[in-house]
C-alpha positions, 0 to 999 in steps of 0.5 A, a space after each residue: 258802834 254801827 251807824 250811817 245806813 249800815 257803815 262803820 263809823 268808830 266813835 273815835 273818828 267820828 268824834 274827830 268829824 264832828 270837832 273839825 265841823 264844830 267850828 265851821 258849822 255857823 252859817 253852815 246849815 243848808 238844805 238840797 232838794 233832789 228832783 225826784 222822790 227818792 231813788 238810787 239817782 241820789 244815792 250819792 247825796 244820801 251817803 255824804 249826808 249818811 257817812 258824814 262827808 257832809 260833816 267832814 267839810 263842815 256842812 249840816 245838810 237837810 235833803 228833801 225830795 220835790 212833789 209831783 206837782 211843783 218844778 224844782 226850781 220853784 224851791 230855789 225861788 219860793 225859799 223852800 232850798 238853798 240847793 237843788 238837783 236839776 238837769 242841764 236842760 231844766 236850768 237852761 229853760 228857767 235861768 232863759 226866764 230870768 231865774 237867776 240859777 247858777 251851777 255849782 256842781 255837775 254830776 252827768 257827763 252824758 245823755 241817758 234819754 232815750 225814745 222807745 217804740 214797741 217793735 213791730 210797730 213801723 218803726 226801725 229807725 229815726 226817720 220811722 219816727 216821721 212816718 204815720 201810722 198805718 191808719 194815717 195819724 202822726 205819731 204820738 210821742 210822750 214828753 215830760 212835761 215838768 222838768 225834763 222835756 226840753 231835751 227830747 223836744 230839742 231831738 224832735 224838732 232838730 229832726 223835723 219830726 213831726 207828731 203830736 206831744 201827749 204830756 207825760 208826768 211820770 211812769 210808763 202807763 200810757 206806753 203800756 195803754 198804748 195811748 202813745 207810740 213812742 215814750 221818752 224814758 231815761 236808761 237808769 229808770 222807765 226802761 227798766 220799767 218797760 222791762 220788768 212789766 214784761 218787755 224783752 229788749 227785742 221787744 222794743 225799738 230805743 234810741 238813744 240820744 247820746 247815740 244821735 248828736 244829742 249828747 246834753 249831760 243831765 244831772 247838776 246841783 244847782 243854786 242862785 247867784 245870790 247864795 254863790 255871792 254870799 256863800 262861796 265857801 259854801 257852795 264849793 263845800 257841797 260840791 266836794 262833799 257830793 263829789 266825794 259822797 258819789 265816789 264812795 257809793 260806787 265803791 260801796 254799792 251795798 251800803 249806798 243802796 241801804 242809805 236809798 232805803 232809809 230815805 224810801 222809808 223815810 218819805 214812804 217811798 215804795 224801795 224796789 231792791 232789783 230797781 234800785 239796784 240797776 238805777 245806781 249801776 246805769 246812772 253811776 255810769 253817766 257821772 263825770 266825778 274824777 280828774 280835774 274837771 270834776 263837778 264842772 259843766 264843760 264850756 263845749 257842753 253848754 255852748 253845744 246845749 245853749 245853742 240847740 235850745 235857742 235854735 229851738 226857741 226853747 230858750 229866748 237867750 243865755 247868759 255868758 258860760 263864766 256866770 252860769 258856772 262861777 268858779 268858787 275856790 276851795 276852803 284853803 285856796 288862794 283866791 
């Protein structure tokens, strides 16, 4: 029998899936909301939930997809998650408010923003990005201004660049309008955009953060600390089972990009094959998922982040390393 997205699933064994998380399973029902619609950035998840690794560790997941409108952290604390994926710089920014998150997974091991200007515009280098433009106006710069700006405005004001932020939602159609000189764009996405509207790669001038002392690892799972207290066993499962969910749809790119399609026509989401396609190559590339450290947010990388971001005042304080990322152990593990 043919299941899971176009993966072969034996009844047999799936049989012997579905026994092994029969009795884990109370209290084993959760829900993760992934920071955008959905895309090749959560293909992974998709083929834990679609392969049944989430079921082999005893978990029944619902995956839901964030709007436009709302932060993601608002469905940790509004009770619409019990999980949700973030960046670094989004969850730094919240838990600063007060919002209890906590780490339980982390994905990126790098940076993948980027600043890009049109070529031919006066700007060749960081420092251009200072200078005026010809008729004596700063610069416009494109930030996002739900979830993601932290980590470009860090950039900017670590620099002294000096511009005028024009809030940026999503999309890169105030590039292309030209109501701004200088977008923010992650590698895996809008600057594929940029190059399927039409763009050639010499066409446009891109920095990349990760090349300018601004390497600040993305993508995470996150939850509260009230859920890591209650629920360790639990937290350490969805980190292993999206660990494992990752690796597996690198190895298999064709099935993992039809579980994004599934979820894209699920939530009535336009599936772009070509897009996908670069998305899952050019993300699964920023990941961190083997060795020892798997799933682990280093304590340099959130020193180095923590620290930039106070110097910033883009966050008033941090809480110690050790809270931010609780060490739950493995079902099987002597604590």
């Amino acid at each position: 029998m043919k299941l899971f997205c176009g993966i072969r699933v034996f009844p047999a064994v799936l049989a012997l899936l579905l026994a092994a998380a029969g009795a884990a399973a109370e209290n084993r029902t959760v829900s993760i909301t992934m920071t955008w619609q959905p895309q090749a950035q959560f293909a992974g998840i998709y083929y834990a939930k679609e392969a049944g690794i989430f079921a082999k560790y005893g978990l029944d997941v619902e995956i839901r997809h964030k709007t436009v409108e709302l932060s993601i952290v608002d469905y940790l604390t509004e009770k619409h998650s019990d999980f949700i994926v973030a960046s670094l710089g989004t969850a730094l920014v919240e838990r600063s408010k007060g919002i209890p998150l906590v780490n339980v997974c982390q994905l990126g091991k790098e940076s993948t923003v980027m600043l890009i200007a049109a070529a031919g515009k006066g700007i060749e280098r960081v420092s251009d990005l200072n200078k005026p433009t010809p008729s004596g106006q700063p610069r416009r710069f494109a930030v996002w201004e739900v979830d993601f700006g932290a980590v470009p405005l860090a950039f900017l004001r670590e620099r002294r660049i000096d511009g005028r932020i024009v809030p940026m939602n999503t999309g890169i159609a105030l590039f292309l309008w030209g109501a701004t000189d200088v977008i923010c764009a992650l590698e895996y996405n809008e600057y594929y955009q940029l190059l399927a509207a039409g763009y050639e790669p010499e066409d446009l001038v891109c920095f990349r953060l990760r090349d300018n002392r601004m390497n600040i690892p993305e993508d995470g799972v996150y939850t509260l600390e009230s859920t890591v207290q209650a629920k360790p066993e639990v937290c350490a499962a969805v980190r292993e089972a999206i660990l494992e969910g990752w690796r597996e749809a690198l190895r298999n790119p064709e099935q993992a990009l039809s579980c994004v399609r599934k979820y894209c026509d699920r939530d009535n989401s336009r599936f772009d094959p070509a897009h996908q396609r670069w998305m899952l190559s050019m993300y699964g590339k920023s990941l961190a998922l083997e060795g020892e450290q798997a799933g682990r947010l280093s304590p340099g990388d959130y020193d180095f982040a923590v620290g930039l971001f106070r110097k910033h005042k883009l966050i008033g304080s941090a809480i110690d390393y050790a809270r931010f990322c609780p060490v739950e152990k493995k079902e099987g593990e002597k604590k």
